[in-house]
C-alpha positions in Angstrom: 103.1 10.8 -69.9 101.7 9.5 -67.0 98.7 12.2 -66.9 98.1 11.7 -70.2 97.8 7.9 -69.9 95.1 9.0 -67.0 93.2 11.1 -68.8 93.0 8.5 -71.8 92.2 6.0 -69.2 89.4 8.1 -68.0 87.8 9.1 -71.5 87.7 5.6 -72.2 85.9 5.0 -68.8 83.7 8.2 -69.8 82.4 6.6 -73.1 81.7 3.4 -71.5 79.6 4.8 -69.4 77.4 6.9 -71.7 77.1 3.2 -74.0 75.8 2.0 -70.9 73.5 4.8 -70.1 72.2 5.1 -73.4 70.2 1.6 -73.3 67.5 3.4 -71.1 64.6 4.8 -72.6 63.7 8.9 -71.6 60.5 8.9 -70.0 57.0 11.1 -71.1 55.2 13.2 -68.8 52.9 10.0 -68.5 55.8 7.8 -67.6 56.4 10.2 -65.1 53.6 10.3 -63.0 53.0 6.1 -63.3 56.3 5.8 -62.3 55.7 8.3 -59.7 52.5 7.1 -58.5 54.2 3.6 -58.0 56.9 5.1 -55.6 54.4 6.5 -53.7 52.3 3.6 -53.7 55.7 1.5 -52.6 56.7 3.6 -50.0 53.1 3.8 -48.6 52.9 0.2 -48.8 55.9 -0.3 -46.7 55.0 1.9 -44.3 51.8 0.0 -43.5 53.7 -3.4 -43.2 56.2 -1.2 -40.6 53.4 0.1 -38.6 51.0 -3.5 -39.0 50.8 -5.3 -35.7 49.2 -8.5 -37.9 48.6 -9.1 -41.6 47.0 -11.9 -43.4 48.9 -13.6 -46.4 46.9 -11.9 -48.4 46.9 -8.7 -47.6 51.0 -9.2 -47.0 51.4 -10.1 -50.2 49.9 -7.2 -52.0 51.8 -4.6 -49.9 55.4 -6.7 -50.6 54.5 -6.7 -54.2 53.8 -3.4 -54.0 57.3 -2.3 -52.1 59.1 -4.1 -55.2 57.0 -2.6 -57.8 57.8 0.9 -56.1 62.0 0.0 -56.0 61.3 -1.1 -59.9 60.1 2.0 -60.4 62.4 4.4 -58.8 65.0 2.5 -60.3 64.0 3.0 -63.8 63.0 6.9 -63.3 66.8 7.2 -62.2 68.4 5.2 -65.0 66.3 7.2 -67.4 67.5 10.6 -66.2 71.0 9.6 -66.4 71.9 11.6 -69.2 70.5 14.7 -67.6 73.4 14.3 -64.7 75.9 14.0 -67.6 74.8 17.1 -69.2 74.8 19.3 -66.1 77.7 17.4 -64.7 80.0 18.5 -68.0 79.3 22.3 -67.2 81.1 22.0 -64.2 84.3 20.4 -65.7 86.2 23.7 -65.0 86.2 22.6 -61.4 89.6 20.6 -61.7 87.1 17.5 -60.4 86.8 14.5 -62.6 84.1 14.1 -64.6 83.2 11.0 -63.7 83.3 12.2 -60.2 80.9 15.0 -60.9 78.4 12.5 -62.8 78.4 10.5 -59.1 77.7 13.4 -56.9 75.0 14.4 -59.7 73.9 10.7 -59.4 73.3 11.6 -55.9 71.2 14.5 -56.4 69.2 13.0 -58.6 68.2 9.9 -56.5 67.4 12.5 -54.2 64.9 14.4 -57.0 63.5 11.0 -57.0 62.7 10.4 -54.1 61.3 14.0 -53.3 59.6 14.1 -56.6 55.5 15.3 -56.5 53.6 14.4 -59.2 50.5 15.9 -58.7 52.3 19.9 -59.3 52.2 19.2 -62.9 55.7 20.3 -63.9 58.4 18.3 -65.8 60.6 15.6 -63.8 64.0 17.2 -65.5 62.4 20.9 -64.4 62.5 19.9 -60.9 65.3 17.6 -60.7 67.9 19.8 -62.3 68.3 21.8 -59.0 68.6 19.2 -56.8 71.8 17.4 -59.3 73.2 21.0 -59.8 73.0 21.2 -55.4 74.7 17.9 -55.4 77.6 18.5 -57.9 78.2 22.5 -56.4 78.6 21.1 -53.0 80.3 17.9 -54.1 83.1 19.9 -55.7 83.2 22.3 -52.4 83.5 18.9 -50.0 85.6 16.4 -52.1 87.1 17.9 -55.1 89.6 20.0 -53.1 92.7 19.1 -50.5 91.3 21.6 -48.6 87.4 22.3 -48.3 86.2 25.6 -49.7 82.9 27.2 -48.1 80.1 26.1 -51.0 79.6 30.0 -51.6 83.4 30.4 -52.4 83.5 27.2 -54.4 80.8 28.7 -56.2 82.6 32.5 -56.9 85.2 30.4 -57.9 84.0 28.6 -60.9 82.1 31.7 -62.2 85.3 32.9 -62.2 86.8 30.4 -63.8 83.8 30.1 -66.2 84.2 34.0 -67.3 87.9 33.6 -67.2 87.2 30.5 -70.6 84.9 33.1 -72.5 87.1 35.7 -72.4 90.1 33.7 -73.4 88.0 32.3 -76.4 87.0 35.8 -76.8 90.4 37.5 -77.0 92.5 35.2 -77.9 94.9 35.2 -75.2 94.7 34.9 -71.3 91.6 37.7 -69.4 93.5 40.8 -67.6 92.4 40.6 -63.8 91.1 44.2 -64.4 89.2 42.3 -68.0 87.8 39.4 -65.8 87.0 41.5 -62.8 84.4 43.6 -65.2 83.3 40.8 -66.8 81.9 38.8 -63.6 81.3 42.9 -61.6 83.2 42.1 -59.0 86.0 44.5 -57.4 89.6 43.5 -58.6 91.1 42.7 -54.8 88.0 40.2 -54.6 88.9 38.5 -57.6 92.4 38.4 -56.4 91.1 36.8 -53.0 88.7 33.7 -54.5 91.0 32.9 -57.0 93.8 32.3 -54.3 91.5 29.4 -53.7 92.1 27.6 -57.1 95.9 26.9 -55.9 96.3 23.5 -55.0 98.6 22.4 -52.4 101.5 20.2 -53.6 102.4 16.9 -52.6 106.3 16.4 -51.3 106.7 13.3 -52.9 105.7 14.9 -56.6 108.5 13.7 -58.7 110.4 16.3 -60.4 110.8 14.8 -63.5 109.1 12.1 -65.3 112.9 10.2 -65.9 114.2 10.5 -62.1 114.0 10.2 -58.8 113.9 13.4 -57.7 111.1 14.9 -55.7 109.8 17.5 -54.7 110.7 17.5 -50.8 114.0 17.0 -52.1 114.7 20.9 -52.8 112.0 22.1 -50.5 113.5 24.2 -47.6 113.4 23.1 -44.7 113.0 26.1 -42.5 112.5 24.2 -38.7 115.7 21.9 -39.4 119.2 23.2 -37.8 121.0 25.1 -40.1 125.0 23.4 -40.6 127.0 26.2 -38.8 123.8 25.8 -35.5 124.9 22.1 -35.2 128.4 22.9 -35.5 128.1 25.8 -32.9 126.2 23.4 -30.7 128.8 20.9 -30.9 131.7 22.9 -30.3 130.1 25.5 -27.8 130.8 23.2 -24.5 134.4 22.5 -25.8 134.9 26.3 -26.0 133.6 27.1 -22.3 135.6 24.7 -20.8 138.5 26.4 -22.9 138.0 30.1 -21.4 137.1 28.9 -18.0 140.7 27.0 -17.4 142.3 30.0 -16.3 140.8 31.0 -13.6 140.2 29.0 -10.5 137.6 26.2 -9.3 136.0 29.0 -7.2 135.2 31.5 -9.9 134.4 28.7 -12.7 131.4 27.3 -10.5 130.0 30.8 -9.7 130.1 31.5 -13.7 128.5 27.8 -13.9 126.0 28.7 -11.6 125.0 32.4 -12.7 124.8 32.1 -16.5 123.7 28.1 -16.9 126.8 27.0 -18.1 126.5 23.6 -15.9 123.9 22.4 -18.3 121.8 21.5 -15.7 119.4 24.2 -15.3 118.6 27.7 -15.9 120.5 30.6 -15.0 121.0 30.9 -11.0 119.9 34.7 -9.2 123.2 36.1 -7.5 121.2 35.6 -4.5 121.0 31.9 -5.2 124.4 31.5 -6.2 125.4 33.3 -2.9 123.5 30.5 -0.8 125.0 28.0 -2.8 128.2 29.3 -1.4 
């Protein structure tokens, strides 16, 4: 109930932001390069006020203008290409990492296009930007979408995997073989079996057992390092026992047992040699 509640929770967040994203206009190639050619002309412009010893009011002005025109401008060439994020970002749903999560650390990459961005090769904005969001999310999903961090190239096996794994459940109608999904990806079987040991999850200790109780999961959990009943017990009891076996004989032999096999509890086991000086 609760995960369901999320996940509505998180659709609803989902559409939101798409009606938000959807106000901005997608940009022509000649968008593109006057956008383009403003960055540039922003960043250059702050870079001469950085390196300027003196400026007139004049000439200040036209380079501050300049600085916000560029910001304008980067700003609107990321808020158009929003929707290219979402796109890519939903192929990588089958990462177990939210997709709102995935559309930031595409955000991310695409700023980053942006930024990078050279408008004098010629090619498409989307063309160029896709690798850098696709970067982003793959290495996003390797860093934050796990408990425990993946190498990017495993994170990577691992959703192809997954990916093939989808088709050929569509395909057959029932969960791949590993010997099915091994030929479908051409890897070796005992590979598969390694990187998909990297989709498990480790639990929490405090995940309830059911959705009605208290119960959780450290509750039935073993725990292997605690003292079993019958050790405490023994444990207990043990000193009670020695001093039991040892009344019979005299004060003599019960310290040179003491002494020799630790059973003072105040120290290791004494050599025969020490015990001997001690006597």
């Amino acid at each position: 109930m609760a995960k369901d509640r999320i996940d509505r929770d998180e659709e609803d967040l989902v559409r939101l932001y798409l009606t938000d994203i959807g106000q901005y206009a997608l940009l022509t190639k000649d968008d593109e390069v006057r956008l383009a050619k403003a960055i540039e002309a922003g960043k250059a412009a702050a870079e001469e006020m950085a390196k300027a010893k003196s400026l007139n009011a004049t000439k200040k002005r036209e380079l501050r203008k300049a600085v916000r025109e560029g910001e304008v401008a980067e700003r609107a060439f990321v808020q158009s290409n929003l929707r290219l994020v979402v796109s890519i970002a939903k192929k990588y749903q089958a990462s177990g990492l939210p997709l709102l999560d995935l559309i930031q650390e595409g955000n991310l990459g695409l700023m980053h296009a942006v930024e990078k961005f050279d408008w004098r090769k010629g090619f498409k904005f989307s063309t160029y930007a896709t690798w850098w969001i696709r970067q982003a999310i793959t290495r996003g999903i390797a860093n934050t979408g796990r408990t425990i961090r993946l190498p990017v190239h495993a994170g990577d096996t691992l959703a192809r995997l997954q990916k093939a794994r989808s088709r050929l459940e569509l395909k057959f109608g029932r969960p791949a073989t590993l010997a099915e999904l091994a030929k479908e990806v051409e890897m070796p079987e005992d590979k598969v079996t390694e990187a998909l040991r990297f989709a498990a999850e480790p639990l929490s200790l405090s995940e309830p057992l059911r959705e009605d109780g208290d119960a959780e999961l450290g509750d039935v959990v073993e725990d292997r390092s605690a003292e079993q009943p019958f050790e405490v017990a023994a444990t207990a009891l043990l000193p009670e026992e020695i001093q039991r076996l040892l009344a019979p004989l005299d004060e003599r032999e019960r310290e040179i047992l003491r002494l020799r096999f630790g059973l003072d509890g105040k120290g290791e086991p004494r050599t025969l040699e020490e015990v001997g000086e001690h006597f």
